[in-house]
mmCIF file of the N, C-alpha and C atoms, coordinates in Angstrom:
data_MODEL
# 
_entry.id   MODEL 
# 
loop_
_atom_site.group_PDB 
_atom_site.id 
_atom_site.type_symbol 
_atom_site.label_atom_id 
_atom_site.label_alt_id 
_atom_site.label_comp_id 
_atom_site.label_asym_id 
_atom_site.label_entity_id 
_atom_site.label_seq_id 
_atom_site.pdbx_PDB_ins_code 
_atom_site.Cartn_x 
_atom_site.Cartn_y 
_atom_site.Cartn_z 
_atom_site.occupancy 
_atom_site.B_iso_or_equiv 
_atom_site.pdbx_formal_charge 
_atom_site.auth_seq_id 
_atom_site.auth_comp_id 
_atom_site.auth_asym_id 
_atom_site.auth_atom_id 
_atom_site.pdbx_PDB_model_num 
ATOM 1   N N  . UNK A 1 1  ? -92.872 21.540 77.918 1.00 0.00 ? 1  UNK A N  1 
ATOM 2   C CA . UNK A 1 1  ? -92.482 21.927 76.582 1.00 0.00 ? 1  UNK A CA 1 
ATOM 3   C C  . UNK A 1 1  ? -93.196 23.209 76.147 1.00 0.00 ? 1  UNK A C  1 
ATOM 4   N N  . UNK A 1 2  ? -94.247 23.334 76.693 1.00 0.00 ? 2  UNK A N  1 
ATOM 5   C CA . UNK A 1 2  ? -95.544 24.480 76.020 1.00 0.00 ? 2  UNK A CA 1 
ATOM 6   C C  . UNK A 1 2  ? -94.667 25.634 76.773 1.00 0.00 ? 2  UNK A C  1 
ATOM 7   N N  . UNK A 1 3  ? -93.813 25.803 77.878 1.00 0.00 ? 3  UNK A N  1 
ATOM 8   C CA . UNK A 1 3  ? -93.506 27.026 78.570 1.00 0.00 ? 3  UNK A CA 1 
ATOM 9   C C  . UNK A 1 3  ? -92.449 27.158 77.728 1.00 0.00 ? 3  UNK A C  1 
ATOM 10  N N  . UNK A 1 4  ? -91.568 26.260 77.726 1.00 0.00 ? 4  UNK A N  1 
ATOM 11  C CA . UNK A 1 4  ? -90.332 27.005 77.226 1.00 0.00 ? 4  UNK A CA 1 
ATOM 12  C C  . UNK A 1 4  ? -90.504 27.580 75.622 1.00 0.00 ? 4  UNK A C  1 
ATOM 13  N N  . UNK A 1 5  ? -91.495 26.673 74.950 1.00 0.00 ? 5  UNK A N  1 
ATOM 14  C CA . UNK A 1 5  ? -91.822 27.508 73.210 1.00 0.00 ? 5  UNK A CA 1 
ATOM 15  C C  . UNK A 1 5  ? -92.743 29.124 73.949 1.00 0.00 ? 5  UNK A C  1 
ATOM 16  N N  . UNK A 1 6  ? -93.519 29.069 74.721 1.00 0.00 ? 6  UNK A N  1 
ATOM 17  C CA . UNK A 1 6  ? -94.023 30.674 75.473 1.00 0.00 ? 6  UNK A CA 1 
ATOM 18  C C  . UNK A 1 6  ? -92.594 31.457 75.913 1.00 0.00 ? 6  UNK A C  1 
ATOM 19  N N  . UNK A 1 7  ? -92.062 30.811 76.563 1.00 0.00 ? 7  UNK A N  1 
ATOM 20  C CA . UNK A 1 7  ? -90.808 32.107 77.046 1.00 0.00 ? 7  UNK A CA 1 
ATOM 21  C C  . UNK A 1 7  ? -90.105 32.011 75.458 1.00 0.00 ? 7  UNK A C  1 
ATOM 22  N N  . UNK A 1 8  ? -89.390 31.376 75.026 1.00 0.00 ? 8  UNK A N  1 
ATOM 23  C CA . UNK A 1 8  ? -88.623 31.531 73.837 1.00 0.00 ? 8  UNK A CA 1 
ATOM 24  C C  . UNK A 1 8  ? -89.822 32.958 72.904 1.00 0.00 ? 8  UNK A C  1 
ATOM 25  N N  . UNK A 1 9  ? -91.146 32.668 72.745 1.00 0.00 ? 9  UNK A N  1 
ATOM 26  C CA . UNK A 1 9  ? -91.958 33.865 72.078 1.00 0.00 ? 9  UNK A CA 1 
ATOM 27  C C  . UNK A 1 9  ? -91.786 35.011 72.691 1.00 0.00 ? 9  UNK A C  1 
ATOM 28  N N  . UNK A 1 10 ? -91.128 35.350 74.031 1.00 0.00 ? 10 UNK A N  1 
ATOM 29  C CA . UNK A 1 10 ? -90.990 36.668 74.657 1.00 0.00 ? 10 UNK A CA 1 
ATOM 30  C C  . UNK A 1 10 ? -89.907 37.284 73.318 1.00 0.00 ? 10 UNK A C  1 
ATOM 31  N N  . UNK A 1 11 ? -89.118 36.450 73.007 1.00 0.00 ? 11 UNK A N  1 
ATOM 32  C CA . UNK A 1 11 ? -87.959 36.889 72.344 1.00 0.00 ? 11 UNK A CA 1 
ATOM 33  C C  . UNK A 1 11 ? -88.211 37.835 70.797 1.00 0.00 ? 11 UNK A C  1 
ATOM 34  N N  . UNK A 1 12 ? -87.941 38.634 70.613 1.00 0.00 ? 12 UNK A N  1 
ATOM 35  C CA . UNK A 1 12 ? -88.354 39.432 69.413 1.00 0.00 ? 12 UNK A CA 1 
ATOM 36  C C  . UNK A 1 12 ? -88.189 38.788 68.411 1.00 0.00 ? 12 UNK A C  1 
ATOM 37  N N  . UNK A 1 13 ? -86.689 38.485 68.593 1.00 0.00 ? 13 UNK A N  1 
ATOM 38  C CA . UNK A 1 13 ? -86.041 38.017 67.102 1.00 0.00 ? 13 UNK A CA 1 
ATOM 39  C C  . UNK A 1 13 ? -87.027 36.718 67.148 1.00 0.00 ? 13 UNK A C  1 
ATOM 40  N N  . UNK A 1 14 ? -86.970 35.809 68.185 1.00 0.00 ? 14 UNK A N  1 
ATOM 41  C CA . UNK A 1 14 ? -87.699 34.404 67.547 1.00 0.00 ? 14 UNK A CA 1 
ATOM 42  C C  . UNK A 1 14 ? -89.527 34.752 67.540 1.00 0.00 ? 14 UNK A C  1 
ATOM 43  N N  . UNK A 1 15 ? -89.937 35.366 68.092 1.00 0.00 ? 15 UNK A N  1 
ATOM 44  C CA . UNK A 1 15 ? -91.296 35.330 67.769 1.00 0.00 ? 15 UNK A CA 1 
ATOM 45  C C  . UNK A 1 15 ? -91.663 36.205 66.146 1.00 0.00 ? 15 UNK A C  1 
ATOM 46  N N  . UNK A 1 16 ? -90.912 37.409 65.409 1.00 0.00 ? 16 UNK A N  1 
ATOM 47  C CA . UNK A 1 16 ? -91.056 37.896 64.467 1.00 0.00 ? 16 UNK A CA 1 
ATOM 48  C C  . UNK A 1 16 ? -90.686 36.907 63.595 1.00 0.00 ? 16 UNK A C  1 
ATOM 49  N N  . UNK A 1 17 ? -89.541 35.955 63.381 1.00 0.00 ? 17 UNK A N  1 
ATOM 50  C CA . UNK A 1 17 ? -89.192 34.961 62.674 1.00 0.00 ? 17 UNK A CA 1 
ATOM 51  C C  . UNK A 1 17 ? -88.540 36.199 61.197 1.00 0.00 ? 17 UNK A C  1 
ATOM 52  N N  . UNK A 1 18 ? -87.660 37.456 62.023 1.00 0.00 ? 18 UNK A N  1 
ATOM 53  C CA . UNK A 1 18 ? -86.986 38.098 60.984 1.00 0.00 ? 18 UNK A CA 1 
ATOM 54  C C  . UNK A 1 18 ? -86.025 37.352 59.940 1.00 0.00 ? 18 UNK A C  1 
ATOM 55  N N  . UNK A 1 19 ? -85.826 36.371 60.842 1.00 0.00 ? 19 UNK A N  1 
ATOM 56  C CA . UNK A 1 19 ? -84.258 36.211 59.466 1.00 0.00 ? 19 UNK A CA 1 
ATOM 57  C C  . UNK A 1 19 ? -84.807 35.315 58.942 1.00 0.00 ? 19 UNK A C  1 
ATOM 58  N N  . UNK A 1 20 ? -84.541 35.724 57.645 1.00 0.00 ? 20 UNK A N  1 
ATOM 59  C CA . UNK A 1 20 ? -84.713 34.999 55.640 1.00 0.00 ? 20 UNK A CA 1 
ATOM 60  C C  . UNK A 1 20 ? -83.851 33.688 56.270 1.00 0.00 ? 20 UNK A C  1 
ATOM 61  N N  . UNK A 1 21 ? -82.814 32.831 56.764 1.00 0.00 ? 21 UNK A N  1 
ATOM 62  C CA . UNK A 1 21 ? -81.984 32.046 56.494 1.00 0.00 ? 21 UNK A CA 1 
ATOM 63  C C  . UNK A 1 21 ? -82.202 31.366 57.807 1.00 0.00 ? 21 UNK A C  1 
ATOM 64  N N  . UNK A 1 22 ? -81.837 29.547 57.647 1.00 0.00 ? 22 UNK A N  1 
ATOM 65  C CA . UNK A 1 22 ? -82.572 28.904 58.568 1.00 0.00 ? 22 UNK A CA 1 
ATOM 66  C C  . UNK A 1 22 ? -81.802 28.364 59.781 1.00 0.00 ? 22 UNK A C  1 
ATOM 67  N N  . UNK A 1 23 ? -80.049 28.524 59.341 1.00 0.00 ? 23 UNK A N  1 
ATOM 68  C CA . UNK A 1 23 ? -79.048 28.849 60.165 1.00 0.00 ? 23 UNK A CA 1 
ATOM 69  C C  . UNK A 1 23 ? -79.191 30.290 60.763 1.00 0.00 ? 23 UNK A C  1 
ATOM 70  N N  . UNK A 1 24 ? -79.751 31.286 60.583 1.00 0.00 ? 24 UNK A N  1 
ATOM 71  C CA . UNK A 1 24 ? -79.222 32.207 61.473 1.00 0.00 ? 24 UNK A CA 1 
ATOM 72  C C  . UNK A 1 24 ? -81.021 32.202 62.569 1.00 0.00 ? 24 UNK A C  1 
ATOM 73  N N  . UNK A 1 25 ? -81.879 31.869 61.989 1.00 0.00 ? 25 UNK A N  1 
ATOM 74  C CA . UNK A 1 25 ? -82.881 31.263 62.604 1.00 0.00 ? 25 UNK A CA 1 
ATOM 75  C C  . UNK A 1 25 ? -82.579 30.161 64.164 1.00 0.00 ? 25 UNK A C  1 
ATOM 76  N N  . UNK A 1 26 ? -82.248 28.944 63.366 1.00 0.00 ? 26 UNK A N  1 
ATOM 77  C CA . UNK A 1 26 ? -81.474 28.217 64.217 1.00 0.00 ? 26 UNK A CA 1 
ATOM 78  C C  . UNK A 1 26 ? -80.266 28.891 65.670 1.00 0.00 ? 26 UNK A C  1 
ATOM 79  N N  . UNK A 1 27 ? -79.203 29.642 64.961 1.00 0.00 ? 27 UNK A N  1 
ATOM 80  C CA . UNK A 1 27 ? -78.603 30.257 65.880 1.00 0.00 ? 27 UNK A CA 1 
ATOM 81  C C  . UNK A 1 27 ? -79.257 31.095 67.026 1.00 0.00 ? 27 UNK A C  1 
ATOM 82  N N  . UNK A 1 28 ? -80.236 31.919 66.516 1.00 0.00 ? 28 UNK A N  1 
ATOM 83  C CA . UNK A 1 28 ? -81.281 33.103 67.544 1.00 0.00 ? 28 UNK A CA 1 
ATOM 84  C C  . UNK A 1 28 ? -81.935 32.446 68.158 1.00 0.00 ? 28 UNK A C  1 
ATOM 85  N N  . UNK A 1 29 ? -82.400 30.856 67.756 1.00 0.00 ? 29 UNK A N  1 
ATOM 86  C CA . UNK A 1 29 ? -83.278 30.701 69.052 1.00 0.00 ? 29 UNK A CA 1 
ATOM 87  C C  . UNK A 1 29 ? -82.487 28.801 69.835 1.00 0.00 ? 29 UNK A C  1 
ATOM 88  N N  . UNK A 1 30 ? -81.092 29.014 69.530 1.00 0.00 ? 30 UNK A N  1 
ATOM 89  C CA . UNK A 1 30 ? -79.963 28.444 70.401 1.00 0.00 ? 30 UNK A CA 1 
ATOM 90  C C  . UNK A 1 30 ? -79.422 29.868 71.453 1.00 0.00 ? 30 UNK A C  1 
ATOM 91  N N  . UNK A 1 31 ? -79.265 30.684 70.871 1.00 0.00 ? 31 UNK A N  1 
ATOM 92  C CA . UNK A 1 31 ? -79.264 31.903 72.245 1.00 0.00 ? 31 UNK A CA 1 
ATOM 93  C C  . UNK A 1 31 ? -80.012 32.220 73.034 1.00 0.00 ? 31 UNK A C  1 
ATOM 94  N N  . UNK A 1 32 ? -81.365 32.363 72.383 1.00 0.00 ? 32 UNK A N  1 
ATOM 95  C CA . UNK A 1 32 ? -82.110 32.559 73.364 1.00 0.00 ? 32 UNK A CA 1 
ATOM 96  C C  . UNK A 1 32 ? -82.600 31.145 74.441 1.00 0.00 ? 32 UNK A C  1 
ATOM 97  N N  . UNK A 1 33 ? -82.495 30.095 74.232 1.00 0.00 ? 33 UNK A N  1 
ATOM 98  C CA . UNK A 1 33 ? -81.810 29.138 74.978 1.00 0.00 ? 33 UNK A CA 1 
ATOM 99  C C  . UNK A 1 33 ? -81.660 28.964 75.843 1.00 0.00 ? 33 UNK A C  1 
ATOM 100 N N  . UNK A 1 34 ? -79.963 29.605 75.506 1.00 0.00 ? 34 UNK A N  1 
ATOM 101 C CA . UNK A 1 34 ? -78.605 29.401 76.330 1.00 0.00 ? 34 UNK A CA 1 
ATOM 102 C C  . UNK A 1 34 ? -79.410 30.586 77.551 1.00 0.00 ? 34 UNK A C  1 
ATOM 103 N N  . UNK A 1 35 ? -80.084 31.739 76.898 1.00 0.00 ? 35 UNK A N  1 
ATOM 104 C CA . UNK A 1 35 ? -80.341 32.926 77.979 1.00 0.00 ? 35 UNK A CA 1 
ATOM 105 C C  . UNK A 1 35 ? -81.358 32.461 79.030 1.00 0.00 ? 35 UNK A C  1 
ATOM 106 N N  . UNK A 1 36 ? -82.600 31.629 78.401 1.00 0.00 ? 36 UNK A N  1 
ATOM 107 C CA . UNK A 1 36 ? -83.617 31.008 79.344 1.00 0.00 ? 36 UNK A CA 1 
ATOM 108 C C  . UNK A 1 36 ? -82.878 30.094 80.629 1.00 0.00 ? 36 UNK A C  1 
ATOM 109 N N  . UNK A 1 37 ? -82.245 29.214 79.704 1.00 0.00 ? 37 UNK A N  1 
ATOM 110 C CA . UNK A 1 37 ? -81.382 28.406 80.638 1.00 0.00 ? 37 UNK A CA 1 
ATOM 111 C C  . UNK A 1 37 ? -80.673 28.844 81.695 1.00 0.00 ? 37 UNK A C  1 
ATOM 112 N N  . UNK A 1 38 ? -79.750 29.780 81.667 1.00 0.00 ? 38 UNK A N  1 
ATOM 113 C CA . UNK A 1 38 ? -78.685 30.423 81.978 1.00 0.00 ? 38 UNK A CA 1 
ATOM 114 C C  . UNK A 1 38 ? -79.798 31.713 83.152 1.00 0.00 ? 38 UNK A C  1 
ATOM 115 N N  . UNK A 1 39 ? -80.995 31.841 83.132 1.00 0.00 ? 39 UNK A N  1 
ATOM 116 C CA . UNK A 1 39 ? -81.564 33.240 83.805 1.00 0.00 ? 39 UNK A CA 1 
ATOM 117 C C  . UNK A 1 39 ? -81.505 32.426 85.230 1.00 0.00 ? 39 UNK A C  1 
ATOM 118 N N  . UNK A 1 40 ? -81.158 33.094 86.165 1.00 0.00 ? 40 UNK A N  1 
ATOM 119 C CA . UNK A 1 40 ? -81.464 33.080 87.849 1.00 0.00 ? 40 UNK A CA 1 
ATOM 120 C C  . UNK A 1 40 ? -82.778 32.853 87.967 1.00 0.00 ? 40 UNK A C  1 
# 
């Protein structure tokens, strides 16, 4: 669990925690996700 919250922090958008709103929050770090998941 501790790696994947470390790789998800590589992510800009989810480690700055830019977006004001907790759906588009939610959405950015369901993509980044799908991208961890999804990497070779």
């Amino acid at each position: 669990m501790e790696r994947t919250i470390n790789a998800l922090k590589n992510f800009r958008a989810v480690a700055t925690r830019f977006d004001k709103r907790a759906y588009v929050l939610h959405g950015t770090v369901t993509l980044a996700s799908i991208r961890l998941w999804l990497r070779p």
